[in-house]
PDB file of N, H, CA, C and O in Angstrom:
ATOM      1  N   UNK A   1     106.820 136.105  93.545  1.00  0.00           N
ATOM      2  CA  UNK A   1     107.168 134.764  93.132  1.00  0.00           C
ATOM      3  C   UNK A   1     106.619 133.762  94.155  1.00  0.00           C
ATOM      4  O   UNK A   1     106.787 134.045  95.342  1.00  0.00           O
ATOM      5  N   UNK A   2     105.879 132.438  93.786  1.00  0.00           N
ATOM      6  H   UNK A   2     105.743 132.209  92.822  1.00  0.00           H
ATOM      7  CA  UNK A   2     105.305 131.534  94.773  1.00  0.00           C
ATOM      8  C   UNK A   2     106.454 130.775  94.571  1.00  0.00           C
ATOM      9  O   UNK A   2     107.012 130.750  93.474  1.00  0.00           O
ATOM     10  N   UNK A   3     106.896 130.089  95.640  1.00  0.00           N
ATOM     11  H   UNK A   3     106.442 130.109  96.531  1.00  0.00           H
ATOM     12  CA  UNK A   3     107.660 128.803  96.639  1.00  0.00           C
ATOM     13  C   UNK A   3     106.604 127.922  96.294  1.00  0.00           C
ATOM     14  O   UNK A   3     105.568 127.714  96.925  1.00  0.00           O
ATOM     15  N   UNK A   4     107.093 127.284  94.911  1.00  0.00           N
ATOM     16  H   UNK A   4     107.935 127.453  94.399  1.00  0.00           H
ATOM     17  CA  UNK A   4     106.080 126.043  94.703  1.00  0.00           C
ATOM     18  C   UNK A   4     106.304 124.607  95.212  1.00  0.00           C
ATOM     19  O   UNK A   4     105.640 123.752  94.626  1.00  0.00           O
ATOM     20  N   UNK A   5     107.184 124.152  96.275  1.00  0.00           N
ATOM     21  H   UNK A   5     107.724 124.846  96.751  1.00  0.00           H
ATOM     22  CA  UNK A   5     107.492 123.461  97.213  1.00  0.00           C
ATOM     23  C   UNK A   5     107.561 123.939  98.659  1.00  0.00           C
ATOM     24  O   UNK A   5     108.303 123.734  99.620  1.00  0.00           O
ATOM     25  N   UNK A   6     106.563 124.606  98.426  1.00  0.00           N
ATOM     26  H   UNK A   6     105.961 124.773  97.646  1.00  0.00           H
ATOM     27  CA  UNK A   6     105.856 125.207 100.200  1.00  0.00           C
ATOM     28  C   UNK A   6     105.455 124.241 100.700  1.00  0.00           C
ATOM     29  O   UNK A   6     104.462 123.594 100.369  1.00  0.00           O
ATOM     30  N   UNK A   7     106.398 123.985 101.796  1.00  0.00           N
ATOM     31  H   UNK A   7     107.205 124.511 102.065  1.00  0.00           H
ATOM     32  CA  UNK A   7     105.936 123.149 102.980  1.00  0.00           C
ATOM     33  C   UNK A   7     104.877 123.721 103.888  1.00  0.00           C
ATOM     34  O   UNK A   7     105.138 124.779 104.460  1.00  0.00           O
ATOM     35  N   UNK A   8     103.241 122.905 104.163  1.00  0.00           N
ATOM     36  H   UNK A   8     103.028 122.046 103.698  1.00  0.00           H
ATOM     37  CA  UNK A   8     102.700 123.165 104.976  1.00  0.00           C
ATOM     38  C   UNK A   8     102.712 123.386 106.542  1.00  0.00           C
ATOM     39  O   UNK A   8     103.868 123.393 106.964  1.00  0.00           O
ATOM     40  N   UNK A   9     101.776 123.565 107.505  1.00  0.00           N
ATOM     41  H   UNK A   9     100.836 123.559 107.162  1.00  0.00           H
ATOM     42  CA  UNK A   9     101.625 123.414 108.507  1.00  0.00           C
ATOM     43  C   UNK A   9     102.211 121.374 109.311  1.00  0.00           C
ATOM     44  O   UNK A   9     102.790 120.990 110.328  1.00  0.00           O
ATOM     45  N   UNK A  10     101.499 120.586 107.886  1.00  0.00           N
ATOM     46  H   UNK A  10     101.030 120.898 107.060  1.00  0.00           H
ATOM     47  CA  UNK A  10     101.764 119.278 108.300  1.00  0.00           C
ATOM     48  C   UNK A  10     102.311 118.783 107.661  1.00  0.00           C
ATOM     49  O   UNK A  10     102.081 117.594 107.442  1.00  0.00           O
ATOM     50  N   UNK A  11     103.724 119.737 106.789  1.00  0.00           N
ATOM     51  H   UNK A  11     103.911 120.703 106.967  1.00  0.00           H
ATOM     52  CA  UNK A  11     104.684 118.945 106.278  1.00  0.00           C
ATOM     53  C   UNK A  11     104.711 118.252 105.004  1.00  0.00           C
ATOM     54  O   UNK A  11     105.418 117.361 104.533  1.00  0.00           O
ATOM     55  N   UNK A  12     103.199 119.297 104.369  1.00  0.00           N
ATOM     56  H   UNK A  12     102.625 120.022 104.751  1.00  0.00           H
ATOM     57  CA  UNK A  12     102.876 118.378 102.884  1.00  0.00           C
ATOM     58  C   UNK A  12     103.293 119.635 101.679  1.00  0.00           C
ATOM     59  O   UNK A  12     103.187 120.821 101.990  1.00  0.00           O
ATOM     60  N   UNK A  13     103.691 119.283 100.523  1.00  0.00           N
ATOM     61  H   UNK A  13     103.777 118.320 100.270  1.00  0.00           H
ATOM     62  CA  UNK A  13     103.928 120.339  99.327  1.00  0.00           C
ATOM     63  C   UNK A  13     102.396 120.107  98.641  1.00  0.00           C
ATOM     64  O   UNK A  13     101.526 119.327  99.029  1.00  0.00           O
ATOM     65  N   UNK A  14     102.352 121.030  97.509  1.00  0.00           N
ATOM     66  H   UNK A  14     103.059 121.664  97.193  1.00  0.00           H
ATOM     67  CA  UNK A  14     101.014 120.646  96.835  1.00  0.00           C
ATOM     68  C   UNK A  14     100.881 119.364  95.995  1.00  0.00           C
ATOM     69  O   UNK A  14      99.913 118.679  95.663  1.00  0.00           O
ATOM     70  N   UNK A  15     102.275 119.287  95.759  1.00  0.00           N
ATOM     71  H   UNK A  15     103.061 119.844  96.029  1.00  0.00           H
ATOM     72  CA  UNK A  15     102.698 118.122  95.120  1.00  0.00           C
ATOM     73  C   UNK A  15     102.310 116.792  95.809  1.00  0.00           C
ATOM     74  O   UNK A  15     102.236 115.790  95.097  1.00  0.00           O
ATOM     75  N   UNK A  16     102.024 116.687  97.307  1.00  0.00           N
ATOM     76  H   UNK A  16     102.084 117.501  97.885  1.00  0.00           H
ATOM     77  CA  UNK A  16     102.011 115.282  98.212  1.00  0.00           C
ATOM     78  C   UNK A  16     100.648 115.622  98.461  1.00  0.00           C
ATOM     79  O   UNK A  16      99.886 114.662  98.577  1.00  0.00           O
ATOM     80  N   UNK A  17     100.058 117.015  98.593  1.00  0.00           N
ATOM     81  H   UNK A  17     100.677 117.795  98.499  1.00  0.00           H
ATOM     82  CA  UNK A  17      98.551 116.960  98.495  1.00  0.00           C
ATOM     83  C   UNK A  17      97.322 116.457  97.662  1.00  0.00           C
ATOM     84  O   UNK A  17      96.173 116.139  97.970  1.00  0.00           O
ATOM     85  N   UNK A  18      98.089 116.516  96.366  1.00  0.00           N
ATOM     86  H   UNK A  18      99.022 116.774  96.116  1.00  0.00           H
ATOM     87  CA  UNK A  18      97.714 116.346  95.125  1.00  0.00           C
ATOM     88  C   UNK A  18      97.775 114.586  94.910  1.00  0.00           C
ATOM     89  O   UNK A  18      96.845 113.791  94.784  1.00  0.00           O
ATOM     90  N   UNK A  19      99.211 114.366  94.928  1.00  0.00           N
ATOM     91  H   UNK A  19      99.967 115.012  95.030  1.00  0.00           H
ATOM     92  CA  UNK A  19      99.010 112.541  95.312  1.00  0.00           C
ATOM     93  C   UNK A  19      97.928 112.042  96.275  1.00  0.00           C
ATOM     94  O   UNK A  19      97.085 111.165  96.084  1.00  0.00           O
ATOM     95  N   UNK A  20      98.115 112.691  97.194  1.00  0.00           N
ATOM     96  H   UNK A  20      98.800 113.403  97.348  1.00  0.00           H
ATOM     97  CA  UNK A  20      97.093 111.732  98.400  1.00  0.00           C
ATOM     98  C   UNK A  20      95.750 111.870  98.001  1.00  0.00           C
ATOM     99  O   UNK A  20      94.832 111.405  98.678  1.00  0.00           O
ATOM    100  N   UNK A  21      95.584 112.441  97.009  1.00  0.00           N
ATOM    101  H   UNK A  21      96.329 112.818  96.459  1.00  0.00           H
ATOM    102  CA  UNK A  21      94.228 113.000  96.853  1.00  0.00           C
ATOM    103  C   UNK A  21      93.648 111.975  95.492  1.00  0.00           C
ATOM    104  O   UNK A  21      92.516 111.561  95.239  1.00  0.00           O
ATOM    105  N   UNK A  22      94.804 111.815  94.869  1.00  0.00           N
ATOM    106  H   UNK A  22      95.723 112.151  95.075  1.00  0.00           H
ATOM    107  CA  UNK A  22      94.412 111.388  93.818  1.00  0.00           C
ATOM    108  C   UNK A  22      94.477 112.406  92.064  1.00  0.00           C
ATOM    109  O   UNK A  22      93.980 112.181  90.960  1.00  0.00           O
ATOM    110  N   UNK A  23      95.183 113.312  92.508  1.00  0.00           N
ATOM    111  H   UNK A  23      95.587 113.495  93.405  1.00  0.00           H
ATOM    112  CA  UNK A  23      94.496 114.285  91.930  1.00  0.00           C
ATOM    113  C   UNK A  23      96.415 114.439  90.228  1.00  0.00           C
ATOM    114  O   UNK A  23      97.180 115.335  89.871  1.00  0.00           O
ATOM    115  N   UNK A  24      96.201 112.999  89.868  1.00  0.00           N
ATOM    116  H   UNK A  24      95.579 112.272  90.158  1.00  0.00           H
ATOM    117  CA  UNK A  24      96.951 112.982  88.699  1.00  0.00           C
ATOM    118  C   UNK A  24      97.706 114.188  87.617  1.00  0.00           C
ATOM    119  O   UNK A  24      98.879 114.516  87.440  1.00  0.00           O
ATOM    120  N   UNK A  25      96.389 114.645  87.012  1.00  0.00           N
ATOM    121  H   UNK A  25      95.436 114.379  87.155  1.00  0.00           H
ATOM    122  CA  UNK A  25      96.398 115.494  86.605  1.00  0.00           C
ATOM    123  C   UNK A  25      97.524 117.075  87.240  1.00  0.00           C
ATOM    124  O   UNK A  25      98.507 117.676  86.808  1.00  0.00           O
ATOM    125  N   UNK A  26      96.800 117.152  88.213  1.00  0.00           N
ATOM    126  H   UNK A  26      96.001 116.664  88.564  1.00  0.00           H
ATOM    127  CA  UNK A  26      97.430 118.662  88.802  1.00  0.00           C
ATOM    128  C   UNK A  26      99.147 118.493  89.323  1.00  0.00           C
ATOM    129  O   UNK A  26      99.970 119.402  89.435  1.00  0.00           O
ATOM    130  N   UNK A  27      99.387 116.643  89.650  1.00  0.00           N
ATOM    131  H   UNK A  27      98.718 115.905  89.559  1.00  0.00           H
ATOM    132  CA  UNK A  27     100.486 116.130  90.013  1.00  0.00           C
ATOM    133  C   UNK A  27     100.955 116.352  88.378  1.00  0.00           C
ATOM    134  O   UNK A  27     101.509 115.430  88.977  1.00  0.00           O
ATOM    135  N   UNK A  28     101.120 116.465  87.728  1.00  0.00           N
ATOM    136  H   UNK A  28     100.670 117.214  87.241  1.00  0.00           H
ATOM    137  CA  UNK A  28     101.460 116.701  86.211  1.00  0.00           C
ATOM    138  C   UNK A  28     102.041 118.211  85.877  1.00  0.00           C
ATOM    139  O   UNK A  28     103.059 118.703  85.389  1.00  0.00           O
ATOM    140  N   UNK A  29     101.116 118.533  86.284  1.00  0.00           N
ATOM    141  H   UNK A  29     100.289 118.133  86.680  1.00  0.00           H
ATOM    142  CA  UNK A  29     101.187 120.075  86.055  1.00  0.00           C
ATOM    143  C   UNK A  29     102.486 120.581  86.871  1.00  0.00           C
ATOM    144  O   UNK A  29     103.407 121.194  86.332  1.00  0.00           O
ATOM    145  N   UNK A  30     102.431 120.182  88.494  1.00  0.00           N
ATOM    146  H   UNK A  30     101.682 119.683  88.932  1.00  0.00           H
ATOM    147  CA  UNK A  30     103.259 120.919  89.257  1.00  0.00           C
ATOM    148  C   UNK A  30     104.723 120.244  89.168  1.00  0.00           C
ATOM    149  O   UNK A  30     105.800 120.712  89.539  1.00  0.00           O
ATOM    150  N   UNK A  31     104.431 118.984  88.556  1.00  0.00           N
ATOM    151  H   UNK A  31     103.557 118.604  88.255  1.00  0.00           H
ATOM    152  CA  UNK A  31     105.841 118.414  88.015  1.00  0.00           C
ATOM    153  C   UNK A  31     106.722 118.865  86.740  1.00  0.00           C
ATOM    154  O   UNK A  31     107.922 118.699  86.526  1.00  0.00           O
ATOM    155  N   UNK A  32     105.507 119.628  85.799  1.00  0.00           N
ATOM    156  H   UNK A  32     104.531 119.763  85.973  1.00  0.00           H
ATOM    157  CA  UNK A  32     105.976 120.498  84.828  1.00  0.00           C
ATOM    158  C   UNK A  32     106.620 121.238  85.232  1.00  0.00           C
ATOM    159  O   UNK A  32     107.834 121.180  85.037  1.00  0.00           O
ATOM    160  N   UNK A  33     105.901 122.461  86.128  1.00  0.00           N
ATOM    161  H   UNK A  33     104.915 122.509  86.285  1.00  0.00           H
ATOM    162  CA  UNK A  33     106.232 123.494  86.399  1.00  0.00           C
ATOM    163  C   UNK A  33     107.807 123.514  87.828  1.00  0.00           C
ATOM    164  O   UNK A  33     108.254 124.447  88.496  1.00  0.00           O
ATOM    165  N   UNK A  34     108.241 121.874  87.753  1.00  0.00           N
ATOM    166  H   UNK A  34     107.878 121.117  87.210  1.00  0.00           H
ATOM    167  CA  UNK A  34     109.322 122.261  88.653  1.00  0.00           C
ATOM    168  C   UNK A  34     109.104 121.819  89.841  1.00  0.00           C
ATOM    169  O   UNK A  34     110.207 121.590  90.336  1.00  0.00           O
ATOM    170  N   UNK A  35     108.225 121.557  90.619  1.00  0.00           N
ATOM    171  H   UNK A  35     107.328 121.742  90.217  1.00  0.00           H
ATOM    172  CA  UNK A  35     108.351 120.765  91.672  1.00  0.00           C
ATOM    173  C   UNK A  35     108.810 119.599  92.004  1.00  0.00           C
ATOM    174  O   UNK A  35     108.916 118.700  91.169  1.00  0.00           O
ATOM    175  N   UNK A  36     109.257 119.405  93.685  1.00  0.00           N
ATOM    176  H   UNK A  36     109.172 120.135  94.363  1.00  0.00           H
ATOM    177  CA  UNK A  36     110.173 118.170  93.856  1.00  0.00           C
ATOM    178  C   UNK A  36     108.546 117.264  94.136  1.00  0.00           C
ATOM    179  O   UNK A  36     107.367 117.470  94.424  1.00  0.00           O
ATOM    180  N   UNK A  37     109.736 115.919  93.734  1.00  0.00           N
ATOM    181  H   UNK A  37     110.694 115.751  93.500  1.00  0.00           H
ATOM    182  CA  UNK A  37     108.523 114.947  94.121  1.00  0.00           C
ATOM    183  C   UNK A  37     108.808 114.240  95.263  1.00  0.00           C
ATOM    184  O   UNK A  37     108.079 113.296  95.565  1.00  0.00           O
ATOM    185  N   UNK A  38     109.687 114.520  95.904  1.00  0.00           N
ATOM    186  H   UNK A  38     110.279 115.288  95.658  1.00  0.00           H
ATOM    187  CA  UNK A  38     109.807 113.746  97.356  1.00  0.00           C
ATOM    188  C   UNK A  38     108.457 113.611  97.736  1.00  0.00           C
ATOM    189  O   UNK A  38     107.434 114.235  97.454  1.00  0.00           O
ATOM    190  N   UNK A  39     108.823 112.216  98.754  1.00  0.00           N
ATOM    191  H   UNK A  39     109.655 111.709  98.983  1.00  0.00           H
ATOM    192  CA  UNK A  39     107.526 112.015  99.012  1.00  0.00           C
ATOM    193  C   UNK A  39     107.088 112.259 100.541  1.00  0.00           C
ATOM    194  O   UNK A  39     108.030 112.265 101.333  1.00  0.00           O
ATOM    195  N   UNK A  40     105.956 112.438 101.015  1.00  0.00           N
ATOM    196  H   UNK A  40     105.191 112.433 100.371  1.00  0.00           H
ATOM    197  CA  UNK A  40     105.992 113.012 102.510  1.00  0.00           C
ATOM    198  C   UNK A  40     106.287 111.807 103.062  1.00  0.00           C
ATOM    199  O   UNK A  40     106.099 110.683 102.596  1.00  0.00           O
ATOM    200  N   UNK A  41     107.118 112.380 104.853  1.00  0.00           N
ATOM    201  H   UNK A  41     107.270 113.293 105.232  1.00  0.00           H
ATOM    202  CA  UNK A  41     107.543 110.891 105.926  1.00  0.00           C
ATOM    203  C   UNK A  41     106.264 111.076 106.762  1.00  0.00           C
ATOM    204  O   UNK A  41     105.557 112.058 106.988  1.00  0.00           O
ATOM    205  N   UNK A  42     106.213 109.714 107.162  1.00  0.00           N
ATOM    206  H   UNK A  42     106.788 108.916 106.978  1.00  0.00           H
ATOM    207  CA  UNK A  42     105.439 109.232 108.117  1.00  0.00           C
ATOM    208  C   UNK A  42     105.978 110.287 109.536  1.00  0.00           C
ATOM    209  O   UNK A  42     107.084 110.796 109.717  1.00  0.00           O
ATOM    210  N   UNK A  43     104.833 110.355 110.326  1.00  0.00           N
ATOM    211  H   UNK A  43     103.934 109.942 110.179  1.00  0.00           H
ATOM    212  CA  UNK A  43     105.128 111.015 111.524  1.00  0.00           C
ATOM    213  C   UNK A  43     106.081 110.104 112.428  1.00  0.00           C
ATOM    214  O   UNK A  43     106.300 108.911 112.216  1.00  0.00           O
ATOM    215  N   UNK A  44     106.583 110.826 113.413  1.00  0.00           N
ATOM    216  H   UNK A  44     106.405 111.795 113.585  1.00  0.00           H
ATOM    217  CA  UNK A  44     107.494 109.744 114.269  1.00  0.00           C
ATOM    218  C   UNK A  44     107.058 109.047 115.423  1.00  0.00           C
ATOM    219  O   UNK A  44     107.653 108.178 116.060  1.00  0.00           O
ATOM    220  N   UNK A  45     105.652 109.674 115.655  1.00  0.00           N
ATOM    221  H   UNK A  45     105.169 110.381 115.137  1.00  0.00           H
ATOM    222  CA  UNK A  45     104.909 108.622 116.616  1.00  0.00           C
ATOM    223  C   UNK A  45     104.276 107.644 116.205  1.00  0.00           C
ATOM    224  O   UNK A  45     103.509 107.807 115.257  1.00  0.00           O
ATOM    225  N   UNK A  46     104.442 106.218 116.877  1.00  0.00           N
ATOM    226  H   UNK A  46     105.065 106.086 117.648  1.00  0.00           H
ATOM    227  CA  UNK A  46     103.697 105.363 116.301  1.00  0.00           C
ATOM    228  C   UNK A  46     102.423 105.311 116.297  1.00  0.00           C
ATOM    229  O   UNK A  46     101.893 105.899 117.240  1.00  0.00           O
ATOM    230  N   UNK A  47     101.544 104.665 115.346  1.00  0.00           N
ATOM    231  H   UNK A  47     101.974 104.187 114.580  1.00  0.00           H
ATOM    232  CA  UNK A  47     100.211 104.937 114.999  1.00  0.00           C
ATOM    233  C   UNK A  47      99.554 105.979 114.579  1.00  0.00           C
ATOM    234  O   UNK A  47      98.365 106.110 114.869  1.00  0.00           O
ATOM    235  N   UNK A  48     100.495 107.266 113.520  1.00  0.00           N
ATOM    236  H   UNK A  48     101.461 107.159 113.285  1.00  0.00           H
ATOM    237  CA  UNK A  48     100.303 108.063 113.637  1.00  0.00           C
ATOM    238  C   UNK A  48      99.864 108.278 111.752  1.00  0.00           C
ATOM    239  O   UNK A  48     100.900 108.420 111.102  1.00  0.00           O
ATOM    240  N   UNK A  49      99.002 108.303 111.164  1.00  0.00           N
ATOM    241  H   UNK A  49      98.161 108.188 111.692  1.00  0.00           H
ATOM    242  CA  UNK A  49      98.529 108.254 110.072  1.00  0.00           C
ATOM    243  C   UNK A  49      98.359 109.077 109.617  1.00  0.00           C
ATOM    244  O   UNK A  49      97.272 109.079 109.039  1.00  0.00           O
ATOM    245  N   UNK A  50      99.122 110.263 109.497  1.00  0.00           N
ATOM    246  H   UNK A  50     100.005 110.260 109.967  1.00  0.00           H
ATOM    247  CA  UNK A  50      99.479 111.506 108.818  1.00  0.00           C
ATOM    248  C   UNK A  50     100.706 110.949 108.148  1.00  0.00           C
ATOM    249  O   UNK A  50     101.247 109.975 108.671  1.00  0.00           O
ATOM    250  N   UNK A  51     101.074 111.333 107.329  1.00  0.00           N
ATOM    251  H   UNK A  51     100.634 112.124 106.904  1.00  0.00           H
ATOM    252  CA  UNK A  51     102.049 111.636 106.201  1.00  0.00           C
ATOM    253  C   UNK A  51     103.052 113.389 106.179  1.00  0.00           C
ATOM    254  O   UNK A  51     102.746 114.329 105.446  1.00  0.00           O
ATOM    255  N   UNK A  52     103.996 113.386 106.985  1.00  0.00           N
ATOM    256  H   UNK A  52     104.245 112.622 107.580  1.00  0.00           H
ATOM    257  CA  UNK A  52     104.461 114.653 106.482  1.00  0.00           C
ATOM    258  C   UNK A  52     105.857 114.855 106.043  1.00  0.00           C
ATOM    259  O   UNK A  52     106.658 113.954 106.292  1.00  0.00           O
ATOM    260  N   UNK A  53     106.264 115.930 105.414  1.00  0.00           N
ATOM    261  H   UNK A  53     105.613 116.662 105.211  1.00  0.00           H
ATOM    262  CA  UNK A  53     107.532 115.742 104.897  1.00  0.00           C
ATOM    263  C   UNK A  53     108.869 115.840 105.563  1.00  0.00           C
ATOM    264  O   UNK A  53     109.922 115.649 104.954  1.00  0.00           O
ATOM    265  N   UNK A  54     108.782 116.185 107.010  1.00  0.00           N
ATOM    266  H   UNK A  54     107.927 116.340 107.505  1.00  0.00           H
ATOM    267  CA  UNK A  54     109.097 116.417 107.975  1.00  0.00           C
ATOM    268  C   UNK A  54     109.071 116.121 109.046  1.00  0.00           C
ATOM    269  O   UNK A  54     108.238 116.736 109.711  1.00  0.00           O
ATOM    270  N   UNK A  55     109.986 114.985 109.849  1.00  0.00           N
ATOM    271  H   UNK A  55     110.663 114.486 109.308  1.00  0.00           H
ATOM    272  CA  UNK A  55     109.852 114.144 111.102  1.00  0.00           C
ATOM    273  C   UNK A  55     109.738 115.619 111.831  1.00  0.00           C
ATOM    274  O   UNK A  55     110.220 116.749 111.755  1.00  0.00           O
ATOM    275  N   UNK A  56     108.707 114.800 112.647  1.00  0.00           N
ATOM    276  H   UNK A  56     108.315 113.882 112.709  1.00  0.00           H
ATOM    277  CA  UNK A  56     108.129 116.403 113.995  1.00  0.00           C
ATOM    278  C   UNK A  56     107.233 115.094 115.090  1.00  0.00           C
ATOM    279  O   UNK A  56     106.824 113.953 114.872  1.00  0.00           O
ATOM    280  N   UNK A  57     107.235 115.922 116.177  1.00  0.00           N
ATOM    281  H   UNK A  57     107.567 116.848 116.354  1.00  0.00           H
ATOM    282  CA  UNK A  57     106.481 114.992 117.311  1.00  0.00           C
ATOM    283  C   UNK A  57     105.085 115.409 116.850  1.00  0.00           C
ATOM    284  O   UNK A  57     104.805 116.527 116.418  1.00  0.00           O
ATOM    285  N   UNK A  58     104.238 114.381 116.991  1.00  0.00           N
ATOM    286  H   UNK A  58     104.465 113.472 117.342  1.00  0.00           H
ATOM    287  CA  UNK A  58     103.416 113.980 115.983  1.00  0.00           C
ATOM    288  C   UNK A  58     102.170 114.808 117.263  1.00  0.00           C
ATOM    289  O   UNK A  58     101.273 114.936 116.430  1.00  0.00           O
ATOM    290  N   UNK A  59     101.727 115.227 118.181  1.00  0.00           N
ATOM    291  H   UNK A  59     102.457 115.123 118.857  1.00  0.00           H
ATOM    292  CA  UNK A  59     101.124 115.607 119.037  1.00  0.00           C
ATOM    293  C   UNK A  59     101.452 117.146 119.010  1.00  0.00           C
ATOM    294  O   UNK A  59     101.099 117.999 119.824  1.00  0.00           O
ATOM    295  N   UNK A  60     102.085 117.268 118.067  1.00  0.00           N
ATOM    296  H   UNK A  60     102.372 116.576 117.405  1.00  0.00           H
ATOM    297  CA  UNK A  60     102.267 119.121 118.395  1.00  0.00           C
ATOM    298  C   UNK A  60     101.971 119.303 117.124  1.00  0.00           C
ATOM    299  O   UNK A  60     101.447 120.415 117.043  1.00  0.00           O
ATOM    300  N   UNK A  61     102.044 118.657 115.794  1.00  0.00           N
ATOM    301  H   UNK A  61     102.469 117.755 115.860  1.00  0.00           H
ATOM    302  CA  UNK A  61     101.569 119.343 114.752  1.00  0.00           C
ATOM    303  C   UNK A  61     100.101 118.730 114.454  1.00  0.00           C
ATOM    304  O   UNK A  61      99.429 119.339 113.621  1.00  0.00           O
ATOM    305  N   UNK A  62      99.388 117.260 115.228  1.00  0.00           N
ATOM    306  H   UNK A  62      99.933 116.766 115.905  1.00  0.00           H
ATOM    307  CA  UNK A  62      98.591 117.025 114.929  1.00  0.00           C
ATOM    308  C   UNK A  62      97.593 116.714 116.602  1.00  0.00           C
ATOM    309  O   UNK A  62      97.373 115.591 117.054  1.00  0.00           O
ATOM    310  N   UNK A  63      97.242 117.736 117.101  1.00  0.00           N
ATOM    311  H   UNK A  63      97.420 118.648 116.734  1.00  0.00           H
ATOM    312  CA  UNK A  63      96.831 117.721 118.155  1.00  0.00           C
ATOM    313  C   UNK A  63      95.697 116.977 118.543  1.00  0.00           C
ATOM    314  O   UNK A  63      94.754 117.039 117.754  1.00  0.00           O
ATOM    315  N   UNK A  64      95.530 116.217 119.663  1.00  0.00           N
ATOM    316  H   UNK A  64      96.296 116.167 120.304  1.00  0.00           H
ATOM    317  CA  UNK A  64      94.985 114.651 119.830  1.00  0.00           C
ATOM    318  C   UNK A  64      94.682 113.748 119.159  1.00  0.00           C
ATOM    319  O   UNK A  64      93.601 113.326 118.747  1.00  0.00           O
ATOM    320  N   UNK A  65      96.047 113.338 119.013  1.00  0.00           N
ATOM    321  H   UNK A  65      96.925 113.680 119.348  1.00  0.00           H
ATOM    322  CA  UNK A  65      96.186 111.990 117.951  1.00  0.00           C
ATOM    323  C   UNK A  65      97.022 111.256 119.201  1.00  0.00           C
ATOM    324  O   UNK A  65      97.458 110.113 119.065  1.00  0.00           O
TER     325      UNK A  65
END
């Protein structure tokens, strides 16, 4: 069985991959099939322009930023 709200390495589902991407369609699909649509948080360091779903110090999941 796949965990179709698998949180990545940086805190994204396929579902927030699929938004950022643009990618409508497949955001359709995985909303069919049951996925949450929360949306990913901003990192907690400032200036930090990742998106993840998960406050984390922003230098350990996104190394030299």
């Amino acid at each position: 069985m796949v965990n179709i709200d698998h949180i990545n390495d940086h805190g994204q589902t396929a579902y927030n991959l699929s938004q950022l991407h643009g990618h409508e369609e497949i955001m359709g699909v995985l909303v069919d099939a049951g996925a949450s649509q929360l949306p990913a948080l901003p990192c907690i360091v400032d200036g930090c322009d990742n998106e993840c779903r998960v406050p984390h110090i922003c230098e350990e999941v996104h190394p030299g930023r």
